[in-house]
TORLUMVEX-322822 format. One record per residue (C-alpha): residue in three letters; z, y, x. Coordinates in pm, whole numbers, padded with zeros to 5 digits, always signed. Layout:
BEGIN
alaZYX
...
This chain:
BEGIN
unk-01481+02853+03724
unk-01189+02711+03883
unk-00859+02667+03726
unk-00560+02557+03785
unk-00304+02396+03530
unk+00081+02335+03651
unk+00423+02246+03486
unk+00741+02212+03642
unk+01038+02040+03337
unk+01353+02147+03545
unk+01410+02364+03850
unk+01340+02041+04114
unk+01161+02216+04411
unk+00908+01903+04450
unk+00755+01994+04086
unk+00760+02421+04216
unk+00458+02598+04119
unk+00397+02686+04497
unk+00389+02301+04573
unk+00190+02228+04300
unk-00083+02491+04363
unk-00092+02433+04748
unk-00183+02065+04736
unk-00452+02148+04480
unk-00609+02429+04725
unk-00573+02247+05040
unk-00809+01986+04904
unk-01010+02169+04626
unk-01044+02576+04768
unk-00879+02855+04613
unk-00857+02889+04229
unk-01031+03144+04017
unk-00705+03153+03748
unk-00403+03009+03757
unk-00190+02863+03441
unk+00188+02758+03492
unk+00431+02666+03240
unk+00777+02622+03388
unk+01071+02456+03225
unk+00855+02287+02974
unk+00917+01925+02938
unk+00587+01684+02974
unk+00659+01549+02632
unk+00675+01869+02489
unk+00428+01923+02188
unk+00108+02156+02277
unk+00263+02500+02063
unk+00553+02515+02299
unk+00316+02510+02636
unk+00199+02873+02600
unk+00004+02842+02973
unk-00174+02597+02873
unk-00282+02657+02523
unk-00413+02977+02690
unk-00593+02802+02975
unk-00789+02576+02708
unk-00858+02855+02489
unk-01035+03008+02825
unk-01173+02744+02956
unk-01591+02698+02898
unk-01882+02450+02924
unk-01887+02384+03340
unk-01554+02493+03448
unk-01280+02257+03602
unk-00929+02240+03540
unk-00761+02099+03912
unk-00401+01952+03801
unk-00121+01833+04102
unk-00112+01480+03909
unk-00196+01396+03579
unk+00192+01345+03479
unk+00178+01757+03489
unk-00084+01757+03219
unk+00154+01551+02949
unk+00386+01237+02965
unk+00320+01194+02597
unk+00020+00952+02591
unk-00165+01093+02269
unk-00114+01477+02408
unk-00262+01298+02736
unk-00589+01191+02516
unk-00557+01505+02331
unk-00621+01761+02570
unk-00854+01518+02763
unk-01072+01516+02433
unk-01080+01890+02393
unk-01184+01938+02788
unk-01467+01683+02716
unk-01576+01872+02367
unk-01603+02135+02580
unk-01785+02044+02879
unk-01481+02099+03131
unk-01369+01835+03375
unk-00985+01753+03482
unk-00933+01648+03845
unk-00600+01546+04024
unk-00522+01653+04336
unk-00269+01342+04377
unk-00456+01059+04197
unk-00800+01097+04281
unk-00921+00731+04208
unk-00803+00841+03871
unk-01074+01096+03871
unk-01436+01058+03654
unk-01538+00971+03324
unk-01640+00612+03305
unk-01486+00408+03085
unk-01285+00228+03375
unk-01137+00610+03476
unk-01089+00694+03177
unk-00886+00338+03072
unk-00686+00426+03411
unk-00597+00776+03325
unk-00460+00652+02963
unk-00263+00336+03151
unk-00118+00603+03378
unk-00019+00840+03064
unk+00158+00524+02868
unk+00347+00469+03186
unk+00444+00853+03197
unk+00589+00804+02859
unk+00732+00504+02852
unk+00919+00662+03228
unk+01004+00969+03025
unk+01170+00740+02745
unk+01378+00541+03018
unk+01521+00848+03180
unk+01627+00971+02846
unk+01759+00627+02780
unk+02014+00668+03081
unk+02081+01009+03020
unk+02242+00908+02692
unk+02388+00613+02811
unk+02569+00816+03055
unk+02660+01061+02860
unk+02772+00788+02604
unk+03030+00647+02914
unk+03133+00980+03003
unk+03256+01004+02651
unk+03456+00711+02624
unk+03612+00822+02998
unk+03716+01169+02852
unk+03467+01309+03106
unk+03366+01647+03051
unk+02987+01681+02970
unk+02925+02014+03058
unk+02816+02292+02823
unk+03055+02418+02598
unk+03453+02326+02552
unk+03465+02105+02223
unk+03767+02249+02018
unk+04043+02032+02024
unk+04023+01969+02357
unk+04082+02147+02718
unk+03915+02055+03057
unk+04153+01990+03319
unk+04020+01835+03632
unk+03654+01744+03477
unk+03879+01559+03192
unk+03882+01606+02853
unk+04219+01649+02730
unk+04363+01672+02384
unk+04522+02012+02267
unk+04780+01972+02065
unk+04775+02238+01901
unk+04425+02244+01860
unk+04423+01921+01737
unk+04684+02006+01470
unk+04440+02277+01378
unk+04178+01974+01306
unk+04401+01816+01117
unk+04459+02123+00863
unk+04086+02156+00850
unk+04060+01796+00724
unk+04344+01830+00512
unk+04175+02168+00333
unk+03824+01991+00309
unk+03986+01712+00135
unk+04153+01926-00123
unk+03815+02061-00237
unk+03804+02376+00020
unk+03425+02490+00089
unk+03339+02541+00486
unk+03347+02890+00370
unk+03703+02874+00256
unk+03823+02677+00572
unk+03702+02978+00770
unk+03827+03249+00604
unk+04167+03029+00631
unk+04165+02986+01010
unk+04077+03348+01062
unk+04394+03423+00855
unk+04604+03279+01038
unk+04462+03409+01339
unk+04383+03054+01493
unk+04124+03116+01764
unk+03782+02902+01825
unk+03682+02747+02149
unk+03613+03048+02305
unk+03899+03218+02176
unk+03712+03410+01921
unk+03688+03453+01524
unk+03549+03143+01374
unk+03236+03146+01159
unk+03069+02906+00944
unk+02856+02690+01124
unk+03131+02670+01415
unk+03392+02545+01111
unk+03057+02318+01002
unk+03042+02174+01319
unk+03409+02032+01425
unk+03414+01939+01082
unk+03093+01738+01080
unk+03196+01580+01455
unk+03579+01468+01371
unk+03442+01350+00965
């Protein structure tokens, strides 16, 4: 049988399923069943890729798994080898639809497949690299990150402004916890005196655990 394996990390229309599975039957026919796991990262361990633990566990001696590239597979190298060493225990063969030189196993296609999967990786650490150096910058700017307001602070014009009276509110927090209060007791303090959270709410204890941990 014929199936095809796809994975798109983030919503980026060049990775889409529909893309994927197109270039694989314009060169290789139509598939018998198709496996997709979308908004899975390629360095994502195997028990978090449901589509394709269940295309292995289907997969039998003589069938063929047809991938867009091999990055889709896994841009962790030893998940790479991994899944390549259960498709061999089991007689199946993985062909890309993007790197076909890559294709075979001989020892030479097999060295280029596991070059191509340390490159993957390494890539995959770079980009992460960046994304924390910006993020890092953005910090020190006062740039707002996205996600959720940090208390203490309001967004005006993608900057991160203090609060002040937010920021007094941090103060009394550290001024409790040094006195011996529990995170419990810091809670039940602020919702006392009716001081809101971030999002205006009641606080609770791992929201208390959290400013305090980021402003100790």
């Amino acid at each position: 049988m014929k199936f095809f394996y796809g994975r798109q990390s983030t919503n980026q229309q060049q990775f889409s399923e529909e893309l994927q599975l197109n270039e694989v039957e314009m060169k290789f026919g139509n598939m018998d069943k198709i496996f997709f796991d979308k908004g899975i990262s390629g360095g994502a361990p195997i028990e978090k890729r449901p589509a394709l633990l269940e295309c292995l566990e289907e997969i039998k001696k003589g069938d063929t798994i047809y991938i867009y590239s091999f990055s889709r597979i896994a841009r962790d190298t030893f998940l790479h080898l991994f899944i390549e060493k259960q498709c061999a225990v089991k007689g199946v063969t993985i062909i890309s639809a993007s790197e076909e030189g890559a294709n075979g196993s001989s020892p030479e296609k097999i060295l280029m497949r596991t070059l191509m999967g340390a490159f993957a990786e390494y890539e995959r650490q770079v980009i992460k690299s960046r994304i924390r150096a910006a993020k890092a910058t953005m910090r020190k700017n006062g740039q707002f990150q996205g996600g959720k307001r940090q208390f203490g602070f309001q967004i005006v014009d993608g900057k991160m402004l203090e609060d002040e009276a937010e920021q007094m509110a941090i103060d009394q927090m550290i001024a409790w916890k040094k006195e011996g209060s529990t995170i419990k007791d810091v809670t039940n303090r602020l919702n006392a005196l009716l001081i809101p959270s971030a999002t205006g709410g009641k606080w609770h204890y791992e929201t208390t655990r959290r400013v305090l941990n980021r402003v100790a």
